[in-house]
Backbone bond lengths (Angstrom), bond angles and torsions (degrees), N, CA, C in turn:
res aa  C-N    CA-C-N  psi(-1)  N-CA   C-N-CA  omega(-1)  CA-C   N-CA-C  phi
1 X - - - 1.458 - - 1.519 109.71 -
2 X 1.289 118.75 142.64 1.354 134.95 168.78 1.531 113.21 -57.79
3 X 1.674 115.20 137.14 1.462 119.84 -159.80 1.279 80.86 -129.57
4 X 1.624 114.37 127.49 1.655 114.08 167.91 2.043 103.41 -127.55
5 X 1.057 88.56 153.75 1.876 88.02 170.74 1.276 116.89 -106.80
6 X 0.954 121.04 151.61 1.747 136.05 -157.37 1.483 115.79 -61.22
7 X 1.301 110.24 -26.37 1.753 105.63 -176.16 1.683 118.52 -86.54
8 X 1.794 100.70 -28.37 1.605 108.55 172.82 1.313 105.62 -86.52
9 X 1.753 126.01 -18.86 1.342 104.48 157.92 1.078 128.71 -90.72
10 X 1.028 136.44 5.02 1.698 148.09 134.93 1.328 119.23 -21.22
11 X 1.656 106.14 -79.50 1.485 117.11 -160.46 1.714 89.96 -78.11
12 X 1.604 140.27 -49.41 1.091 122.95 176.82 1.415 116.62 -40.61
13 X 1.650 116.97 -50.38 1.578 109.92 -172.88 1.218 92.88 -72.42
14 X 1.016 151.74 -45.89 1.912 126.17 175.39 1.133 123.64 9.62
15 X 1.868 81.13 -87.35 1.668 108.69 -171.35 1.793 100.16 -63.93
16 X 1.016 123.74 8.68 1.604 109.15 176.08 1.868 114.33 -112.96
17 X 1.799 84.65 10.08 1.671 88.82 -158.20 1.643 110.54 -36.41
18 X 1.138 120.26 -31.48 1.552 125.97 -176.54 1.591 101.76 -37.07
19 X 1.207 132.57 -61.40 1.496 130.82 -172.55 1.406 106.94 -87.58
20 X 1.332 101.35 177.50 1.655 102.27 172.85 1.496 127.49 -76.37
21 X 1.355 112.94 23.74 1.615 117.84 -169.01 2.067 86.15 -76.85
22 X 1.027 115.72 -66.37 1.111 92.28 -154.07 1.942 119.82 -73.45
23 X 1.216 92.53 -11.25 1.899 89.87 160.70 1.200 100.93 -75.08
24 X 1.158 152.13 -48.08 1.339 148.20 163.30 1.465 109.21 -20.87
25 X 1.282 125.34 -69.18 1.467 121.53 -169.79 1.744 97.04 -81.59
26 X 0.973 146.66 -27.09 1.069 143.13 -152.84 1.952 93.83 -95.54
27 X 1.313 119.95 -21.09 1.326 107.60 165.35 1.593 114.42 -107.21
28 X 1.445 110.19 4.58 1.040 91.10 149.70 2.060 129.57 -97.39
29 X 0.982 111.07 -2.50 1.641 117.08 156.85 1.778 111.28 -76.83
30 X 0.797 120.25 2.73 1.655 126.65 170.32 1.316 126.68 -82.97
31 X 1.589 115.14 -24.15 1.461 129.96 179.14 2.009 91.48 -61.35
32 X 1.387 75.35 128.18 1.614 103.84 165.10 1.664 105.36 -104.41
33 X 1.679 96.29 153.29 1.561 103.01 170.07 1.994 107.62 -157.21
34 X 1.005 113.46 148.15 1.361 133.44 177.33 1.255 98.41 -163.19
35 X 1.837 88.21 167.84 1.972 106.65 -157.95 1.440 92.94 -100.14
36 X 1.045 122.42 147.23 1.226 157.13 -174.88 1.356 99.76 -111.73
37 X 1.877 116.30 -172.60 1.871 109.81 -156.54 1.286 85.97 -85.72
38 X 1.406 81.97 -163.65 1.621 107.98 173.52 0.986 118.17 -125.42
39 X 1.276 129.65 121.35 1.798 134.23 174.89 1.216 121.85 -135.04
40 X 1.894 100.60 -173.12 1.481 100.28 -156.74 1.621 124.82 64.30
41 X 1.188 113.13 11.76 1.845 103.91 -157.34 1.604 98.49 -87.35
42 X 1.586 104.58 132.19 1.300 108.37 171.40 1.754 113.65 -135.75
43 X 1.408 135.83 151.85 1.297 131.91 179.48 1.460 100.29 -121.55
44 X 1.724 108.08 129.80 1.370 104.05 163.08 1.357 119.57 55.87
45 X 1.210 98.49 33.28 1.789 125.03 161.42 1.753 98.35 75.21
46 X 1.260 115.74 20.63 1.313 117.66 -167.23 1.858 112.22 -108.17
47 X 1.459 131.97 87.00 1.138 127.98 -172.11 1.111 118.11 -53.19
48 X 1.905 128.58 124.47 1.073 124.52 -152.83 1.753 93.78 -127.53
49 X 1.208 122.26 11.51 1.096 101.64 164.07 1.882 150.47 -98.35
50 X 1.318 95.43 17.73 1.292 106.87 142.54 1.350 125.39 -129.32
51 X 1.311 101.34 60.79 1.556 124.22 169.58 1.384 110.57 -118.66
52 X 1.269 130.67 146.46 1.655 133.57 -178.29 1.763 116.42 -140.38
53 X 1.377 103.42 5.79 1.576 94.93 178.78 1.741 93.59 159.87
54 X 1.425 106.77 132.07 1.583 109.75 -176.66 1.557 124.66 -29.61
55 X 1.213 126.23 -18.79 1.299 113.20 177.99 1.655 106.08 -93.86
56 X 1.270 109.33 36.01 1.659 105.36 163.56 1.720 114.80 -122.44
57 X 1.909 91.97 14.10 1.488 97.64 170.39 1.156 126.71 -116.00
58 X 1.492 109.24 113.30 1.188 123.13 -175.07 1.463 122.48 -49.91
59 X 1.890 135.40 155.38 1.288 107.27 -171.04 1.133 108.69 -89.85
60 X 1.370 146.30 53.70 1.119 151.20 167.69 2.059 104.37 -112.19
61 X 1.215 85.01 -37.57 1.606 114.10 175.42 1.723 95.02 -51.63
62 X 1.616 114.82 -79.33 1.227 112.66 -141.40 1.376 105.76 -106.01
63 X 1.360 112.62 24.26 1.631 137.55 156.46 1.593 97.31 -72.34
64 X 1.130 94.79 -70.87 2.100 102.79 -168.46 1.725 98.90 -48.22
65 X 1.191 122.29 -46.52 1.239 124.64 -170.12 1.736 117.66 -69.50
66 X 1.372 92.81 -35.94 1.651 93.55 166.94 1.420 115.44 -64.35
67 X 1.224 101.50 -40.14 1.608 108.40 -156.02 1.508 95.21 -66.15
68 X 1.284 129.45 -60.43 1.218 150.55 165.07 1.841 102.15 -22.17
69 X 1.134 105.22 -40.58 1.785 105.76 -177.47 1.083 102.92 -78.72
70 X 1.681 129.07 -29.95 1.265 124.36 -140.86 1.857 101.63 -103.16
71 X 1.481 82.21 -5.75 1.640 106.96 171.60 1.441 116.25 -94.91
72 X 1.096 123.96 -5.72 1.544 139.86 -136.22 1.604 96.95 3.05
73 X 1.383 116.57 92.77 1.763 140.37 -178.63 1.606 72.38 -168.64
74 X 1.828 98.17 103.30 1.582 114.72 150.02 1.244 81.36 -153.27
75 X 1.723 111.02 122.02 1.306 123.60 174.83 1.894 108.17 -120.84
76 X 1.329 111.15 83.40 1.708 98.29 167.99 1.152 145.48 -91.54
77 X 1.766 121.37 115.43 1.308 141.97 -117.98 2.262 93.86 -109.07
78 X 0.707 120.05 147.00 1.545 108.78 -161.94 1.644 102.17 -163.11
79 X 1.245 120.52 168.83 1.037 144.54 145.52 1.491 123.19 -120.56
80 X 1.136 118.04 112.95 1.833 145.95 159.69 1.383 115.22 -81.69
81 X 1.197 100.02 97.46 2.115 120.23 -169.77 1.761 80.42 -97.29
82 X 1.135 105.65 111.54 1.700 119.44 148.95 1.707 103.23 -110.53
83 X 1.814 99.17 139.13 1.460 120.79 -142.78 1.708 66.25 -117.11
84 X 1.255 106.95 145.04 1.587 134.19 -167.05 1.591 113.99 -141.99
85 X 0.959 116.12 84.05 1.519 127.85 167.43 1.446 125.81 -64.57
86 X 1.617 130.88 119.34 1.251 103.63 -168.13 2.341 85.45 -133.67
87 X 1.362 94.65 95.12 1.675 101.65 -175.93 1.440 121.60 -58.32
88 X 1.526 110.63 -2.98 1.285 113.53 -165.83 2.012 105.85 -69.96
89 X 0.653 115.97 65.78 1.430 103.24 -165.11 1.379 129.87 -115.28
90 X 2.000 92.31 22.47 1.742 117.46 169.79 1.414 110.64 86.54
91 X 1.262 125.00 16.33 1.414 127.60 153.13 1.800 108.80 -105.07
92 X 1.342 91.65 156.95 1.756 107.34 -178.92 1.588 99.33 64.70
93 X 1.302 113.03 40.17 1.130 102.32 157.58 1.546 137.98 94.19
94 X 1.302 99.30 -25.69 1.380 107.55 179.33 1.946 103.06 -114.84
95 X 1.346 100.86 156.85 1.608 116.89 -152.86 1.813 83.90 -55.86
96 X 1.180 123.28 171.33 1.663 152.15 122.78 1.589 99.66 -48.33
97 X 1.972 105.11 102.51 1.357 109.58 173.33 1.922 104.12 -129.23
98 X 1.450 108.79 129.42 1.533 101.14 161.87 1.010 98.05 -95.26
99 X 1.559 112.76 149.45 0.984 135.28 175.81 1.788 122.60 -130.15
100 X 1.056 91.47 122.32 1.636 96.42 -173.37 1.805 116.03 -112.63
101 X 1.254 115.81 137.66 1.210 156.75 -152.33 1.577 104.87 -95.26
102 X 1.305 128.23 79.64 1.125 125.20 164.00 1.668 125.47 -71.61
103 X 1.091 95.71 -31.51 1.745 106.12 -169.06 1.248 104.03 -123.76
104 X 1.355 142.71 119.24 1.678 145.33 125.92 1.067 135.13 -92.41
105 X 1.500 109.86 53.79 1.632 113.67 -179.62 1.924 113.79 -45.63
106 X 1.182 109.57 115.48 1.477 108.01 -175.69 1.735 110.85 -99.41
107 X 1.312 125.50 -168.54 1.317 133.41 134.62 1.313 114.09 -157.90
108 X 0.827 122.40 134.07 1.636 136.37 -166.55 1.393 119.20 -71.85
109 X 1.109 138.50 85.49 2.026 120.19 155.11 1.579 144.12 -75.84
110 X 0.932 103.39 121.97 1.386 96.39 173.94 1.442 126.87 -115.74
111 X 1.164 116.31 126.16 2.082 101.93 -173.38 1.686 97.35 55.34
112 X 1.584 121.63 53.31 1.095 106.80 -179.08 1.168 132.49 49.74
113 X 1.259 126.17 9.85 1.525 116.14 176.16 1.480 94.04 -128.47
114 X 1.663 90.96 143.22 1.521 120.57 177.52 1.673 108.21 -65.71
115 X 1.523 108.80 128.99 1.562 103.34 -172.88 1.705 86.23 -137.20
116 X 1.153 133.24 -140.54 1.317 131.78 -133.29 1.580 110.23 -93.50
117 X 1.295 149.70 143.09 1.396 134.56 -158.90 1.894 79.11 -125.34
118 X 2.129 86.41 164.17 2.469 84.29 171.43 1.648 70.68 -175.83
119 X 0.990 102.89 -158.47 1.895 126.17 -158.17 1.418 108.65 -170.27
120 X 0.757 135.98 165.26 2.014 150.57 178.73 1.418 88.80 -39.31
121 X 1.948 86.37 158.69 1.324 90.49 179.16 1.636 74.73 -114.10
122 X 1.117 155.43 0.50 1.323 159.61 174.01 1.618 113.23 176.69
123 X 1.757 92.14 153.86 1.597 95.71 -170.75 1.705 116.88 -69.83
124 X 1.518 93.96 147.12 1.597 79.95 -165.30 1.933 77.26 -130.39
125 X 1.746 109.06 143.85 1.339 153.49 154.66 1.844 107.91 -43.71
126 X 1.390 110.92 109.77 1.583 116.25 155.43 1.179 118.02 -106.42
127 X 1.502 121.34 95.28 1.456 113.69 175.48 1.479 122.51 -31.51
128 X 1.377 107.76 153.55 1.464 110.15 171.22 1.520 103.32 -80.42
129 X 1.438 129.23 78.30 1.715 111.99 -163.65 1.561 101.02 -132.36
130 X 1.239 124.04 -13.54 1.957 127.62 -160.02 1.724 99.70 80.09
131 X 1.181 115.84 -6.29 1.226 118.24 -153.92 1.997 98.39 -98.92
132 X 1.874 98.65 141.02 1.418 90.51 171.63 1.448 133.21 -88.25
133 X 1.367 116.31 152.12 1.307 108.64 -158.12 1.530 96.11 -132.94
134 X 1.632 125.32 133.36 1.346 118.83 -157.65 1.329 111.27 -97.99
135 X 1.120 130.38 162.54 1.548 131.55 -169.86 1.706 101.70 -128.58
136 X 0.946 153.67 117.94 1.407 153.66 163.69 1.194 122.09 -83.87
137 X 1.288 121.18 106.43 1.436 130.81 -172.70 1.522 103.81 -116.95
138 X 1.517 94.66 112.30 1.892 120.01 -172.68 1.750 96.01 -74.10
139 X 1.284 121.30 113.09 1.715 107.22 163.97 1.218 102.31 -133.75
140 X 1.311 107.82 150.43 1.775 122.20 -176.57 1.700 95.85 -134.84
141 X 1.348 86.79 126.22 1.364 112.31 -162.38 1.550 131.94 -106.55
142 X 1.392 143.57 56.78 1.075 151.70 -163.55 1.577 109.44 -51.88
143 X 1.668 122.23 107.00 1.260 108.47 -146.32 1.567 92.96 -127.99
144 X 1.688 99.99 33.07 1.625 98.27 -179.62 1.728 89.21 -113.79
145 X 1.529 125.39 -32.45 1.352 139.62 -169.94 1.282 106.62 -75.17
146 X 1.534 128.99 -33.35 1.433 135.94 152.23 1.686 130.36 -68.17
147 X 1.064 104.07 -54.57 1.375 116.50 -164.85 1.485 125.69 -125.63
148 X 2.137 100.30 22.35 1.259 125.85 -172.91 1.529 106.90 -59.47
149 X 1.119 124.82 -11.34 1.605 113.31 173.78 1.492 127.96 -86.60
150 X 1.445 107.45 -4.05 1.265 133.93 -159.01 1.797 89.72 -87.64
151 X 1.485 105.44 134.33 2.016 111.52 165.73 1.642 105.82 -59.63
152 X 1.401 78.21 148.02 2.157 81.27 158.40 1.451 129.62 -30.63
153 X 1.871 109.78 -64.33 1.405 111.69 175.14 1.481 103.35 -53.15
154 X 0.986 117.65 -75.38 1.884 129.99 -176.33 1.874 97.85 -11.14
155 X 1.365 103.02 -78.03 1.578 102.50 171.87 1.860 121.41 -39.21
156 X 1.274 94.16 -67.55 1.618 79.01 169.77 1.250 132.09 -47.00
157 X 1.630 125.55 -30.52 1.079 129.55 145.43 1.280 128.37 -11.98
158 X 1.290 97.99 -87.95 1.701 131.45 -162.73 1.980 93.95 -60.32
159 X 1.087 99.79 -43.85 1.952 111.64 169.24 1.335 108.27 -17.51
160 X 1.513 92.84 -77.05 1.514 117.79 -176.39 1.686 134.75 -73.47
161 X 1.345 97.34 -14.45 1.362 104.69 172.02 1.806 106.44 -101.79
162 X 1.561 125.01 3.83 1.293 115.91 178.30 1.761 93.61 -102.20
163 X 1.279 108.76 -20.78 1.327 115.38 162.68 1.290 132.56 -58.84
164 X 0.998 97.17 -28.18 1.628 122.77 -172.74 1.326 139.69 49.76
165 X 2.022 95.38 51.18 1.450 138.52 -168.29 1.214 92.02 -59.73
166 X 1.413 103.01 -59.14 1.405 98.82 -159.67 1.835 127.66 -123.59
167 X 1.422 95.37 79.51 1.234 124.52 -173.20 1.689 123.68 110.47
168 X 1.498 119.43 -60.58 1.677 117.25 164.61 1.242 90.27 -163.41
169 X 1.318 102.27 -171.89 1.114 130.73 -174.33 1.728 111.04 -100.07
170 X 1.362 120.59 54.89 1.775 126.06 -142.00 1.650 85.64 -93.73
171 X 1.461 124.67 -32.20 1.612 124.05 -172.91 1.305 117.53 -82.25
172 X 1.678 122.40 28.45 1.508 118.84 -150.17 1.534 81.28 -144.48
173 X 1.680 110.53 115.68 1.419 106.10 161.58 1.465 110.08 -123.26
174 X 1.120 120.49 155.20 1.809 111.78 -179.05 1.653 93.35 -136.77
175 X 1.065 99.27 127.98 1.363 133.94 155.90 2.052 134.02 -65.43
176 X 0.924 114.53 81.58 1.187 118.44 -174.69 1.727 124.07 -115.06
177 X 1.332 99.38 153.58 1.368 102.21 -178.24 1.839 106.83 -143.12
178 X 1.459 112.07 86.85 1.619 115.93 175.12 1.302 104.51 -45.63
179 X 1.317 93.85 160.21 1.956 140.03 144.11 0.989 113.15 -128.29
180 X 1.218 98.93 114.93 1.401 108.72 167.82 1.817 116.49 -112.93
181 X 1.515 120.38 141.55 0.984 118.97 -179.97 1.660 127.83 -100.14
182 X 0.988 114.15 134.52 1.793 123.93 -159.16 1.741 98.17 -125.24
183 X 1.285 98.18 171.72 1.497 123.03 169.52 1.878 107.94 -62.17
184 X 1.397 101.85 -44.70 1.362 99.46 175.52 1.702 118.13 -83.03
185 X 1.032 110.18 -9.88 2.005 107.05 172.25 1.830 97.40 156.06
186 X 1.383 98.09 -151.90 1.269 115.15 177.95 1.464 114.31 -100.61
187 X 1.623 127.11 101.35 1.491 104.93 175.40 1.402 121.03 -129.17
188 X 1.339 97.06 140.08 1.523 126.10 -169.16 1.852 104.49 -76.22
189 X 1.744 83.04 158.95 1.436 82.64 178.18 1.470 99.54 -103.35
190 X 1.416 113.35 160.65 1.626 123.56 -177.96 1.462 106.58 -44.44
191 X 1.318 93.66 -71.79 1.822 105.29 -174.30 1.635 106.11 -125.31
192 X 1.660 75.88 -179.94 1.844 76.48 -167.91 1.799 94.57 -83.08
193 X 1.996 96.00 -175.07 1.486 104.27 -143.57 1.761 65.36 -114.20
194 X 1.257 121.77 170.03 1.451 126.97 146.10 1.694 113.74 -106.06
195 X 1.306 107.41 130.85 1.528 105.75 -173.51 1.080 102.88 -133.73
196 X 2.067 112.80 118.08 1.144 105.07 175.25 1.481 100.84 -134.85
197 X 1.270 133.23 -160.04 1.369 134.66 -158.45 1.435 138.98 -86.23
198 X 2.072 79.34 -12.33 1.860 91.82 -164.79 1.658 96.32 -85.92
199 X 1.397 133.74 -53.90 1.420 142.70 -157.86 1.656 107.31 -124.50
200 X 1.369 121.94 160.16 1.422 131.77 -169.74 1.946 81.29 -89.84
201 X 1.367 85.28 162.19 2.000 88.71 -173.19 1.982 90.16 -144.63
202 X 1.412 108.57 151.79 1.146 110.30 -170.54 1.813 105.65 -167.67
């Protein structure tokens, strides 16, 4: 399939404004996205989601977790729900379009630093509804290869606040750049989007 990028299919659908090519591309640059929670998160085979702050780890708990440091093997395993807005939903004018998501090349930040980048594990459908539609992004997280300078407590820390034990997830930005697939091919966005937790970004 044909891969086009958003600004030459822009000015081409212009000149075609007569048909629906260029509401076509023009709702597809409309998809909004922001991060949603985080779940499933576990460290060192240890399920952490009904946990909220070190004294909910048992010492069987924070045995495995030491040991795991003392190995530097601390791997934290998560789910990253990015919330996907797709407004096209036949008001103001432009048709009722679903739009589906072949490509989400991401890269992950944390505390500002770049940690592991991945993309879909398959294309996933945004209704044409105003309505949000969730995206699940699987990351496994090696948090001795990132943030190996950091103490034991410090790590448990950082655990719980990418968890977003304790208060959100405010230190977590992800970086993305869609494909989306159309009648006319596959099209990419120019650059990537920054998506973080406070506002939808587009």
């Amino acid at each position: 399939m044909k891969k086009f990028f958003l600004p030459a299919l822009l000015t081409f659908a212009f000149l075609l404004s007569g048909c629906g090519v260029y509401k076509t591309i023009v709702n597809v640059s409309r998809l909004k996205f922001k991060l949603g929670q985080v779940t499933d998160a576990s460290v060192a085979g240890i399920n952490i989601s009904s946990k909220y702050n070190e004294k909910d780890f048992n010492p069987m708990d924070l045995l495995k977790i030491s040991s795991a440091f003392a190995r530097k093997d601390i791997v934290l395993s998560f789910i990253l729900n990015v919330e996907a807005k797709n407004p096209n939903d036949g008001t103001g004018g432009y048709p009722r379009t679903d739009l589906t998501i072949s490509h989400l090349r991401w890269r992950l930040f944390i505390d500002d630093i770049e940690t592991v980048t991945g993309d879909l594990d398959q294309p996933i459908q945004i209704p044409g509804k105003g309505e949000i539609s969730n995206i699940p992004i699987r990351v496994n997280l090696d948090l001795i290869k990132f943030f190996g300078d950091r103490g034991f407590d410090s790590l448990v820390n950082l655990i719980f606040a990418i968890a977003g034990k304790k208060g959100s997830s405010a230190n977590i930005a992800l970086y993305v750049r869609p494909t989306v697939s159309s009648f006319l091919g596959d099209i990419s966005y120019p650059t990537e989007l920054k998506v973080v937790s406070k506002e939808f970004t587009n």
